[in-house]
N, CA, C and O atoms as a GROMACS GRO file, in nm:
protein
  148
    1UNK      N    1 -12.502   1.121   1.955
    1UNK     CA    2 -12.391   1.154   1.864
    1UNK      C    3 -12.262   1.084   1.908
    1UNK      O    4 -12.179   1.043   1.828
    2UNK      N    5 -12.254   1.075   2.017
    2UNK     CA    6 -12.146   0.995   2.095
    2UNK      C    7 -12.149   0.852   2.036
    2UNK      O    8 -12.052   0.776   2.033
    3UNK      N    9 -12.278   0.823   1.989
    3UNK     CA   10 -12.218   0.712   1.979
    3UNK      C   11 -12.152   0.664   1.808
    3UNK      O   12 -12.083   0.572   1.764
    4UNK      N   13 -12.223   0.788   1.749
    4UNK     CA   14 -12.144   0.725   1.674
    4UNK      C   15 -11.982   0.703   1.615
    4UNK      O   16 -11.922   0.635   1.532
    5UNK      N   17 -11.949   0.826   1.736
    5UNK     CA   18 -11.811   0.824   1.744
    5UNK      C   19 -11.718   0.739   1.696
    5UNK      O   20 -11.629   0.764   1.615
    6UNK      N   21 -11.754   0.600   1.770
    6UNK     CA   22 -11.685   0.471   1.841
    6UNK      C   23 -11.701   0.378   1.700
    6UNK      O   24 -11.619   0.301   1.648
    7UNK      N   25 -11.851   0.420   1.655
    7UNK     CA   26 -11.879   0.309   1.553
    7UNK      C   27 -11.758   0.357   1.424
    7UNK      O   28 -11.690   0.278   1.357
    8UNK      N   29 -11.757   0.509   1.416
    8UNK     CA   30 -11.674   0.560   1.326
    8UNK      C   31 -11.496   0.484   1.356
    8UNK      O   32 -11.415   0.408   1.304
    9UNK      N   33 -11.505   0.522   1.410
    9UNK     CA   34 -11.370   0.436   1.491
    9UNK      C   35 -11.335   0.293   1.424
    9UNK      O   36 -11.242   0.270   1.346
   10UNK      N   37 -11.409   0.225   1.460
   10UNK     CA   38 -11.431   0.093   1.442
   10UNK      C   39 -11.462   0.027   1.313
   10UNK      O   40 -11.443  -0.093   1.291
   11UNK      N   41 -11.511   0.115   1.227
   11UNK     CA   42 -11.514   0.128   1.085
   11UNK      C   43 -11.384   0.167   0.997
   11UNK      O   44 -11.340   0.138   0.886
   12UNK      N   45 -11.353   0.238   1.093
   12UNK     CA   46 -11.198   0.309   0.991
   12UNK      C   47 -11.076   0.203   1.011
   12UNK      O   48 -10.975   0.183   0.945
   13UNK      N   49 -11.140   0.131   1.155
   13UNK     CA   50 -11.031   0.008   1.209
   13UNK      C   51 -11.030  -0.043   1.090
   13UNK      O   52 -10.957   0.002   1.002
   14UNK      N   53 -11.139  -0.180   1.068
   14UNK     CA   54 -11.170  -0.250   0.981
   14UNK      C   55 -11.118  -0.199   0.871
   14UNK      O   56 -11.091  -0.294   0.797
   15UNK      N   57 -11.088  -0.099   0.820
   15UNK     CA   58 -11.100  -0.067   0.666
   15UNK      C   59 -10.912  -0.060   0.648
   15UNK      O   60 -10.839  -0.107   0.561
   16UNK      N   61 -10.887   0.011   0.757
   16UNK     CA   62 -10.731   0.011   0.755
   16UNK      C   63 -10.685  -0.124   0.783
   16UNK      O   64 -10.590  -0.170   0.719
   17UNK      N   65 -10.750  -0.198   0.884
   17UNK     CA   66 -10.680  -0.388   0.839
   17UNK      C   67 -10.729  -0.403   0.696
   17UNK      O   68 -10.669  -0.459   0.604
   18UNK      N   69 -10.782  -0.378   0.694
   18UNK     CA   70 -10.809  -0.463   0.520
   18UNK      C   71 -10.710  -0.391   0.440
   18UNK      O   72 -10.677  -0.468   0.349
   19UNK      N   73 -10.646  -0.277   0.430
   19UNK     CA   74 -10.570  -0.226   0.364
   19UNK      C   75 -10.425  -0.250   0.369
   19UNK      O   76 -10.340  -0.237   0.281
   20UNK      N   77 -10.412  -0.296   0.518
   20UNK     CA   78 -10.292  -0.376   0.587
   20UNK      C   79 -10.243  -0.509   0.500
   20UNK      O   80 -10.141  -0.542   0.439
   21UNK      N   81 -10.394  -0.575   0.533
   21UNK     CA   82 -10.360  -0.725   0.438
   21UNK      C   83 -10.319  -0.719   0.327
   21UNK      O   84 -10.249  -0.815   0.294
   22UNK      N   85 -10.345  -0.593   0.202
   22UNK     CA   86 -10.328  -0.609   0.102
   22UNK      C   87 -10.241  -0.586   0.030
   22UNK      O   88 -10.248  -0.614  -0.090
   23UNK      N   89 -10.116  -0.514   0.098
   23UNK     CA   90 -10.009  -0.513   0.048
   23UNK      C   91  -9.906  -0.655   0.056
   23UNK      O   92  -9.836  -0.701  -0.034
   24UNK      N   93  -9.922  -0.695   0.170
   24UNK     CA   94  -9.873  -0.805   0.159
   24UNK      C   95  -9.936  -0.915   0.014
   24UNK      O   96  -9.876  -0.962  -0.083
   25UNK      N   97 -10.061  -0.922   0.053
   25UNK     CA   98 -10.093  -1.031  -0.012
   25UNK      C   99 -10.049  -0.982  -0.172
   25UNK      O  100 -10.016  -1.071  -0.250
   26UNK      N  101 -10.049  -0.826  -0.225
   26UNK     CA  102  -9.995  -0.833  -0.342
   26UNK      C  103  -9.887  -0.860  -0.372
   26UNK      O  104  -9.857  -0.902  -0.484
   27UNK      N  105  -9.771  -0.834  -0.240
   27UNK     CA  106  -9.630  -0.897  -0.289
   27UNK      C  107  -9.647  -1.046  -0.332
   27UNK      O  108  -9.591  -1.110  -0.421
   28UNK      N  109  -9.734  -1.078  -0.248
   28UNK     CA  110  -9.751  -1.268  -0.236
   28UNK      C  111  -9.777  -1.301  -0.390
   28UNK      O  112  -9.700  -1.374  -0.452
   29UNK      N  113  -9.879  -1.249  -0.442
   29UNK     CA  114  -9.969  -1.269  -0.550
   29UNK      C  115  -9.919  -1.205  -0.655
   29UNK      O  116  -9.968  -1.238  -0.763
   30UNK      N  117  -9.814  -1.102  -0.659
   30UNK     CA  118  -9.738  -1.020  -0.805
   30UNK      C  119  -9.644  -1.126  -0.864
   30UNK      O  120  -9.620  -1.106  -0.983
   31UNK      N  121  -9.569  -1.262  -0.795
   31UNK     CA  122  -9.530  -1.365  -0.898
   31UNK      C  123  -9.633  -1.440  -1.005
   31UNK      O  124  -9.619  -1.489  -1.117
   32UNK      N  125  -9.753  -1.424  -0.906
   32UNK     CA  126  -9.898  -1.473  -1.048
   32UNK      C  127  -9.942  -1.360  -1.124
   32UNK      O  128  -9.988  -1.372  -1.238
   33UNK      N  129  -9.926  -1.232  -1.054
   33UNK     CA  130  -9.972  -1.123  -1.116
   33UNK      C  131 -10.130  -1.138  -1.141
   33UNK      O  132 -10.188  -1.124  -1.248
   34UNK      N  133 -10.193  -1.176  -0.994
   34UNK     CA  134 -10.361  -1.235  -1.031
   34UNK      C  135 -10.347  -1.134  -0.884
   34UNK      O  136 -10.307  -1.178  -0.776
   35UNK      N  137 -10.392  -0.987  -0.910
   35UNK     CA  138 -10.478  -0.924  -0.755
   35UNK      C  139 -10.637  -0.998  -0.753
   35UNK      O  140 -10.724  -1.023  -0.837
   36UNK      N  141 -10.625  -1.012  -0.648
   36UNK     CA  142 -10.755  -1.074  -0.544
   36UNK      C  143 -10.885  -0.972  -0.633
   36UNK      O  144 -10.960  -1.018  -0.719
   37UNK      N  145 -10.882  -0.826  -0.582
   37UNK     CA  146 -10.994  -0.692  -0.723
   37UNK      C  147 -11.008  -0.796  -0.809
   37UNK      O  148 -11.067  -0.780  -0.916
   0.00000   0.00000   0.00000
């Protein structure tokens, strides 16, 4: 069970960078008004 601790962890990492990137990149991308979705 321990382990999946870490993997949980490490999953929520990943998911919160990806959520990181995407505000930026929509400021970037709202002069084309083309989201990446």
């Amino acid at each position: 069970m321990n382990n999946i601790l870490p993997s949980d962890s490490a999953a929520s990492s990943s998911s919160l960078s990806h959520l990181w990137v995407i505000p930026p990149l929509y400021v970037h991308t709202t002069d084309d008004a083309v989201p990446l979705s």
